[in-house]
C-alpha positions in Angstrom: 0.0 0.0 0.0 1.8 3.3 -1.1 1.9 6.2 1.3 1.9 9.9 0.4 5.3 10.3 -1.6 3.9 7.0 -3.7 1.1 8.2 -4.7 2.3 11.7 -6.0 4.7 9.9 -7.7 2.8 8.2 -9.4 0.4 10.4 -10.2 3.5 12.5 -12.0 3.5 9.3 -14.3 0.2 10.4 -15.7 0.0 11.9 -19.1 0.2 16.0 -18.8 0.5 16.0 -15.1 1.8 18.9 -13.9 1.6 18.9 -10.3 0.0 16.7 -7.2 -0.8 17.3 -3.5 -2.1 15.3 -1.1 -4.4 18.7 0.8 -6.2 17.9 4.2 -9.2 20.0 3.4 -10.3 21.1 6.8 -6.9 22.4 7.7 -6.0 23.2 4.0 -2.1 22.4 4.4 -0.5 19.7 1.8 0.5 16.6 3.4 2.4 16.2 0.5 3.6 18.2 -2.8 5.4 17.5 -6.0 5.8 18.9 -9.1 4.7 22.7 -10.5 1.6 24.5 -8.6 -0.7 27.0 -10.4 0.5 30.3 -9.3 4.3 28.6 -8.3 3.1 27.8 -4.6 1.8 24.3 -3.3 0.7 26.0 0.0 -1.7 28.1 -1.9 -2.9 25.6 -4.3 -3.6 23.6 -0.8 -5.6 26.4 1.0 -7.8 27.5 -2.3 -8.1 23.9 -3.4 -9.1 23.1 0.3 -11.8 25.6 0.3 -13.4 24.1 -2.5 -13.2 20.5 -1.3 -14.6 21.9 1.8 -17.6 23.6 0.1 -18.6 20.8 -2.0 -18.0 17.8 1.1 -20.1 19.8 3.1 -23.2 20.8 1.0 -26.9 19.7 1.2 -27.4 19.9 -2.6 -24.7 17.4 -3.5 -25.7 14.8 -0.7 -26.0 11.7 -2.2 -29.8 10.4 -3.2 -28.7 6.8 -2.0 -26.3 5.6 0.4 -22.8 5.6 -0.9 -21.2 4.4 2.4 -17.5 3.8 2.2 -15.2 1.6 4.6 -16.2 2.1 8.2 -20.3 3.4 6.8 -18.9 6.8 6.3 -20.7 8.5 3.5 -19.3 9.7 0.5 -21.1 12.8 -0.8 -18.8 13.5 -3.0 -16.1 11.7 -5.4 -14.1 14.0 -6.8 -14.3 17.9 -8.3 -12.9 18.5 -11.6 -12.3 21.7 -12.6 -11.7 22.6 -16.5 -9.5 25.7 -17.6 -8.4 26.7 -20.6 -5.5 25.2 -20.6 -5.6 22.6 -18.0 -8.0 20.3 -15.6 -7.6 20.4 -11.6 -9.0 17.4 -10.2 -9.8 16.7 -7.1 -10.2 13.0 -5.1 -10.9 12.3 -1.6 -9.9 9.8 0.4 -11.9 7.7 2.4 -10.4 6.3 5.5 -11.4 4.7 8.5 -10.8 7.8 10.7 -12.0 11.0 9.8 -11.8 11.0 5.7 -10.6 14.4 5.2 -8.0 14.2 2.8 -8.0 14.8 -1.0 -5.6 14.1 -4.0 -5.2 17.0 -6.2 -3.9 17.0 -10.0 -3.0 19.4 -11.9 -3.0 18.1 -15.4 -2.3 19.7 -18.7 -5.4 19.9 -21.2 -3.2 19.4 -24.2 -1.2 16.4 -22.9 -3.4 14.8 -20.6 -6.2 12.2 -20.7 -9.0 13.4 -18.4 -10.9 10.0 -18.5 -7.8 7.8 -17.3 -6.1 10.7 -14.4 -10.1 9.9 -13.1 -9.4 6.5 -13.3 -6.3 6.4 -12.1 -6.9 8.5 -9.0 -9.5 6.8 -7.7 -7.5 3.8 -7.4 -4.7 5.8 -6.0 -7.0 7.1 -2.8 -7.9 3.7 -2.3 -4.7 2.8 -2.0 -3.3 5.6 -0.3 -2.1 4.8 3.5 -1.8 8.0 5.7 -0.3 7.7 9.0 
């Protein structure tokens, strides 16, 4: 089971990746950075990124319309965020654990070079893999 420095790793293998962190989203400091950041600072990226994932785990219109309980019944409200820009996607996947599930990978992924459809893929099966701790 790959821990932090893994995963960004190999998320860096992806197609067009430019950057990864591994962002708590309550706190909004990166656990974990490699790579470029939008703006040239992870710890940014974190805190704005962070504020989104916050915003989205915690609203009542994307609560799920069945139960999507993860390890431990913990509910998943949300999967991931992707954001398109012009020149690039920023997606965002949380992590379910058995604790308190307030983690998220983030990508930063050139539009050009990158494959939206597998760094979804792909990331998914990297926060199920991911060990914290």
């Amino acid at each position: 089971m790959p821990g932090i420095d893994e995963s960004l790793l190999e998320a860096m293998r992806l197609p067009g990746a430019r950057g990864a962190l591994v962002v708590d989203w309550i706190s909004g400091l990166a656990l974990g950075a490699v790579g470029e950041a939008p703006g040239g600072d992870a710890e940014a990226t974190a805190a704005e990124t962070a504020e989104l994932a916050r915003q989205a785990m915690e609203s009542g219109t994307l609560a799920p319309a069945v139960d999507t309980a993860g390890p431990a019944g913990k509910e998943r409200p949300v999967e991931d965020l992707i954001l398109t820009g012009a020149d690039s996607y920023h997606l965002l996947r949380f992590v379910v654990t058995t604790f308190d599930s307030t983690v998220f990978l983030y990508l930063w992924l050139d539009r050009a070079d990158g494959n939206l459809a597998l760094a979804r893929i792909r990331l998914a099966d990297m926060a199920d893999r991911l060990v914290l701790g």
